[in-house]
C-alpha positions as CSV (number, residue, x, y, z in Angstrom):
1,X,0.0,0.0,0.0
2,X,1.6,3.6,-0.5
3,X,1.9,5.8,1.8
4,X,-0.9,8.4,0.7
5,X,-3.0,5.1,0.5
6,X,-2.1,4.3,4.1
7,X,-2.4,7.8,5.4
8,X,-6.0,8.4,4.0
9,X,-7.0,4.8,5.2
10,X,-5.9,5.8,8.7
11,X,-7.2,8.7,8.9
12,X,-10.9,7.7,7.7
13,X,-10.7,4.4,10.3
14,X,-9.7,7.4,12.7
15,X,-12.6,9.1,11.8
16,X,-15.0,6.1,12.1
17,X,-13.7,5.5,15.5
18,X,-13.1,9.3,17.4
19,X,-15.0,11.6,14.6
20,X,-18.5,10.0,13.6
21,X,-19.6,9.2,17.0
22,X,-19.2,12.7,18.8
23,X,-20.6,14.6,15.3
24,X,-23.3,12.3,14.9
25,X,-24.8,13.2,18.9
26,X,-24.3,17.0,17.8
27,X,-26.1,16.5,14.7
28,X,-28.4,14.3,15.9
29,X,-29.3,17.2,19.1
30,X,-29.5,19.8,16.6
31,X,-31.8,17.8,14.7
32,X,-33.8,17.6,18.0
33,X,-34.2,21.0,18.6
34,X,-35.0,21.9,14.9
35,X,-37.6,19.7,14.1
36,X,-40.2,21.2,16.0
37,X,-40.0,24.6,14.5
38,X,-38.8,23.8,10.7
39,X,-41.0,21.5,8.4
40,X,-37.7,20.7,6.5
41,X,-35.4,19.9,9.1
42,X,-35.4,16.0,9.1
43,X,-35.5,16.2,4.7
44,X,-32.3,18.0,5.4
45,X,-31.0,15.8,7.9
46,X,-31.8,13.0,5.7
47,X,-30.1,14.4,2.5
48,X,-27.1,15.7,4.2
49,X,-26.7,12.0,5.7
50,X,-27.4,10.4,2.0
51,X,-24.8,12.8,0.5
52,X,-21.9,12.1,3.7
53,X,-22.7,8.0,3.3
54,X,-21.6,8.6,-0.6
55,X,-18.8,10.7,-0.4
56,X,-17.0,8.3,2.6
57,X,-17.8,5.4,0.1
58,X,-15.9,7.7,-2.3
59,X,-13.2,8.1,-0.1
60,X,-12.4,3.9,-0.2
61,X,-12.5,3.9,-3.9
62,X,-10.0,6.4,-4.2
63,X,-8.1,4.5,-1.3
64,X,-8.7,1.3,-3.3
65,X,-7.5,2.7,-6.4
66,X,-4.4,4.0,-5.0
67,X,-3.6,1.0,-3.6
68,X,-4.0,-1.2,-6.2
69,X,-6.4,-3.2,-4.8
70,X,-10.0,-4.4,-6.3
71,X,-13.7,-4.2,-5.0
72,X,-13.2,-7.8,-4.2
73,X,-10.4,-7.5,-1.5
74,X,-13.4,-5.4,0.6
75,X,-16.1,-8.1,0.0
76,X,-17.6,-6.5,-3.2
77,X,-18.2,-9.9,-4.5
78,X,-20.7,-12.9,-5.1
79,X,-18.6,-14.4,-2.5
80,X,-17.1,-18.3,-2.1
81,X,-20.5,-19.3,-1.2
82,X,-23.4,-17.2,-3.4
83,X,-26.2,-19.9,-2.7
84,X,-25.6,-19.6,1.2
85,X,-25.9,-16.0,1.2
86,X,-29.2,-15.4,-0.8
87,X,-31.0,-18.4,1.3
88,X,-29.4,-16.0,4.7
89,X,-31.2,-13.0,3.1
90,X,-34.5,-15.2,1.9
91,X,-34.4,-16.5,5.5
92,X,-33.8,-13.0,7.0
93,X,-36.1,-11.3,4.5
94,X,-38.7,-13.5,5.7
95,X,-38.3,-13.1,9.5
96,X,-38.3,-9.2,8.9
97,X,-41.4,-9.1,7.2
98,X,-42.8,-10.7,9.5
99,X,-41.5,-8.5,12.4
100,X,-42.6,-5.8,10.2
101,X,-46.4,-7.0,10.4
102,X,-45.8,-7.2,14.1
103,X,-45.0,-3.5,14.2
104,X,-47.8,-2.1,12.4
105,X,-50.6,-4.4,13.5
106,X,-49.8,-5.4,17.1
107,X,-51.6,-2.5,19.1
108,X,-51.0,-0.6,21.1
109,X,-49.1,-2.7,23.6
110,X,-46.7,-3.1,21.0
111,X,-46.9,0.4,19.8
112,X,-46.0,1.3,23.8
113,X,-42.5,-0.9,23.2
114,X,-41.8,0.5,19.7
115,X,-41.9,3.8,21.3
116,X,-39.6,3.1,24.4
117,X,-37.0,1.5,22.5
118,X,-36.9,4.2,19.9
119,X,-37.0,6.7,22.3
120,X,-33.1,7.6,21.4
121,X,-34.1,8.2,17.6
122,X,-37.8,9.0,17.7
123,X,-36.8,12.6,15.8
124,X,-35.1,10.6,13.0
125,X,-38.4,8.9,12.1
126,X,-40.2,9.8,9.1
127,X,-43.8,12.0,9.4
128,X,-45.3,12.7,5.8
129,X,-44.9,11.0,2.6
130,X,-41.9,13.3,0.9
131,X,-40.2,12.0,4.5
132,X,-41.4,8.5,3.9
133,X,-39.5,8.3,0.4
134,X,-36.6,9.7,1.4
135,X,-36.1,7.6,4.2
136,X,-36.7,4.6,1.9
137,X,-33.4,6.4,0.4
138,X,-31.2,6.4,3.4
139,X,-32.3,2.7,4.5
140,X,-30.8,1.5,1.2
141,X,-27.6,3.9,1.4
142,X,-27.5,2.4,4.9
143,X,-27.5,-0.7,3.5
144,X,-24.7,-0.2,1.0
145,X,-22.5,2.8,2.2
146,X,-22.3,1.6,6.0
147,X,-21.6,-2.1,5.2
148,X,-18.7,-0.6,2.7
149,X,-17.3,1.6,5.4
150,X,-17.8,-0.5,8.7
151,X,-17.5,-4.0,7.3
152,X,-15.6,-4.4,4.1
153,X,-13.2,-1.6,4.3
154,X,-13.2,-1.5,8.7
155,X,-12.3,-5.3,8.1
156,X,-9.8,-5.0,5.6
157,X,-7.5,-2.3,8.0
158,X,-7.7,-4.2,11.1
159,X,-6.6,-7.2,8.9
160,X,-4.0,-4.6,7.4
161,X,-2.6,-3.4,10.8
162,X,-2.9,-6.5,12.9
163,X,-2.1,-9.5,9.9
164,X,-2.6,-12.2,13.2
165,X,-6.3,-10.9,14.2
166,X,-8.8,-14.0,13.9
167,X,-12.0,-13.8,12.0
168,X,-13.7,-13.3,15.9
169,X,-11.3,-10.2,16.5
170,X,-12.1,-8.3,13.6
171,X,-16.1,-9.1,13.5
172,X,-16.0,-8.0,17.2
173,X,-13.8,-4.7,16.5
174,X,-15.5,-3.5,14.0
175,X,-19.1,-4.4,15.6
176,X,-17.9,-2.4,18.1
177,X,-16.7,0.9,16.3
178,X,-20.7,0.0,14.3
179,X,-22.0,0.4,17.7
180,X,-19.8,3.5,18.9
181,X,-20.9,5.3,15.1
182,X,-24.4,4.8,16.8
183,X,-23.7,7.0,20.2
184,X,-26.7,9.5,19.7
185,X,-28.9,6.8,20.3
186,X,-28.0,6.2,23.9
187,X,-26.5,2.9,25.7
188,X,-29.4,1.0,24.0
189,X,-29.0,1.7,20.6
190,X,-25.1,1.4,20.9
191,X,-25.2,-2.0,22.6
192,X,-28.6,-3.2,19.9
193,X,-26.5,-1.8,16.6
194,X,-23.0,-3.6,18.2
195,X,-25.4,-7.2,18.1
196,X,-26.8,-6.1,14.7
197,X,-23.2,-5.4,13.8
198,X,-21.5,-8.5,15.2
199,X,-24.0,-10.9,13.3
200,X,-23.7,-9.0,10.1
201,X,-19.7,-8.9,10.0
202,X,-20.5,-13.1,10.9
203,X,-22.2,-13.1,7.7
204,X,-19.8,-11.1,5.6
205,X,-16.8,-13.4,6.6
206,X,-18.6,-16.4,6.6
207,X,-20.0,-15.8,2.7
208,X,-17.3,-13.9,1.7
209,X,-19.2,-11.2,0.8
210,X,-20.8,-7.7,1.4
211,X,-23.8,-8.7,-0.4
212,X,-26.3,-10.6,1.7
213,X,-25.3,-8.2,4.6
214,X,-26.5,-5.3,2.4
215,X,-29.3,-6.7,1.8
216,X,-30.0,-7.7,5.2
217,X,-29.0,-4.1,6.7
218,X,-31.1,-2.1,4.1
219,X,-34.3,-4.4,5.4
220,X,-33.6,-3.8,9.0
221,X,-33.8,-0.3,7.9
222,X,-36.6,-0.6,5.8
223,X,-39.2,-1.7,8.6
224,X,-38.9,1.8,9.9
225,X,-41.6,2.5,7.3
226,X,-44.0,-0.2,8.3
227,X,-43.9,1.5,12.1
228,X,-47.1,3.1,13.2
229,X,-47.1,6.6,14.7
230,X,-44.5,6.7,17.3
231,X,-44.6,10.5,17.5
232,X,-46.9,10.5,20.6
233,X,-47.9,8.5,23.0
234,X,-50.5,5.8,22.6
235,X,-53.6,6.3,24.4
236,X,-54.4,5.5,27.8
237,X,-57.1,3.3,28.7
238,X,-60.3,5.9,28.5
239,X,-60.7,8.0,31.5
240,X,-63.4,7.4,34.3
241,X,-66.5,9.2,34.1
242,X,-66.9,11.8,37.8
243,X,-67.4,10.3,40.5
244,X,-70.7,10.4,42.3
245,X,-72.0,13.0,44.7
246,X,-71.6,11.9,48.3
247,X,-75.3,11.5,49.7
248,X,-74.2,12.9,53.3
249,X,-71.2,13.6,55.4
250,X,-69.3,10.5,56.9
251,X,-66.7,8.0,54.9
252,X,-67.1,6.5,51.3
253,X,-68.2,2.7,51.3
């Protein structure tokens, strides 16, 4: 690898690491305290966040190219074992759908859950239909742009700077810098996206590929648009009508 290769490489894992988590709890607050008062501050949140995921993926192909290395050596390929992955993605497809059915239909007991654990993202959610389709647009540059960064090319540098690390090492590092890239969503989102992460980069080195885990990441996504209304609370059990006038002085029965 040459040196400008090596430099930029280290300095975007840097960034993954020490940048992306501290810039994505500021945006994520300002985000917060926009939303409320300007109609188009989660469309610009969501474009901004379409065009950043792009430009980083830019960032390894230029890396790539200047190393001399092909899409392959980060996972960009059917794989050693294609059938394996698309029945992991059928059988995942399958299980999110399902989930997804869960969400919108369950009630509002499961509305009640829905909104607890997405209490550390609730302003990220999508209100209209304009928000609706762009969010469709970030899920699938999730998909693809964060599986690039945080599995293929965060797997490829910790192979790069520790040659030794086993298969286990590397899905846990870089599960863990998945999770830490997921700060703004509090101790439960980092510790939920560092699973999510861990069984995706389990995947990716068991297939050989970026692929399925695409596939699989963009769908997680995805079921965001099958929630129901978390924006307020669900109802409470309807209130009692007044209580009755006392009939004379002395204690209630």
């Amino acid at each position: 690898m040459s040196v400008l290769a090596a430099g930029l490489a280290t300095l975007l894992a840097g960034a993954l690491v020490l940048v992306v988590p501290i810039v994505g709890q500021r945006r994520y607050r300002r985000l917060v305290a926009e939303v409320g008062n300007d109609p188009d501050a989660r469309l610009r949140h969501y474009r901004r966040g379409v065009q950043r995921a792009w430009a980083a993926v830019a960032l390894v192909g230029v890396i790539g190219l200047l190393s001399g290395r092909s899409p392959a050596s980060i996972g960009l390929t059917t794989g050693s074992h294609p059938g394996a992955g698309g029945e992991i993605v059928v059988e995942v497809g399958l299980f999110l759908a399902l989930s997804a059915a869960v969400f919108r239909y369950g009630g509002d007991r499961v509305r009640r859950g829905l909104r607890r654990q997405a209490r550390g993202f609730l302003a990220l959610l999508p209100r209209g239909r304009q928000e609706r389709l762009w969010f469709a647009a970030v899920a699938v540059t999730a998909g693809i742009c964060e599986e690039v960064l945080l599995r293929g090319f965060a797997m490829a540098y910790v192979r790069w700077v520790w040659p030794s690390a086993g298969q286990g090492t590397v899905v846990f590092l870089t599960a863990a810098v998945f999770g830490l890239d997921h700060l703004y969503q509090g101790p439960r989102g980092v510790i939920l996206t560092f699973v999510v992460g861990a069984v995706l980069g389990s995947i990716v080195t068991s297939t050989g590929s970026l692929l399925p885990a695409m596939a699989i990441h963009a769908m997680v996504d995805l079921r965001v648009l099958a929630l129901p209304d978390l924006s307020a609370p669900s109802p409470e059990a309807p209130l009692r009508g007044p209580a009755a006038p006392r009939s004379g002085p002395g204690p209630r029965p």
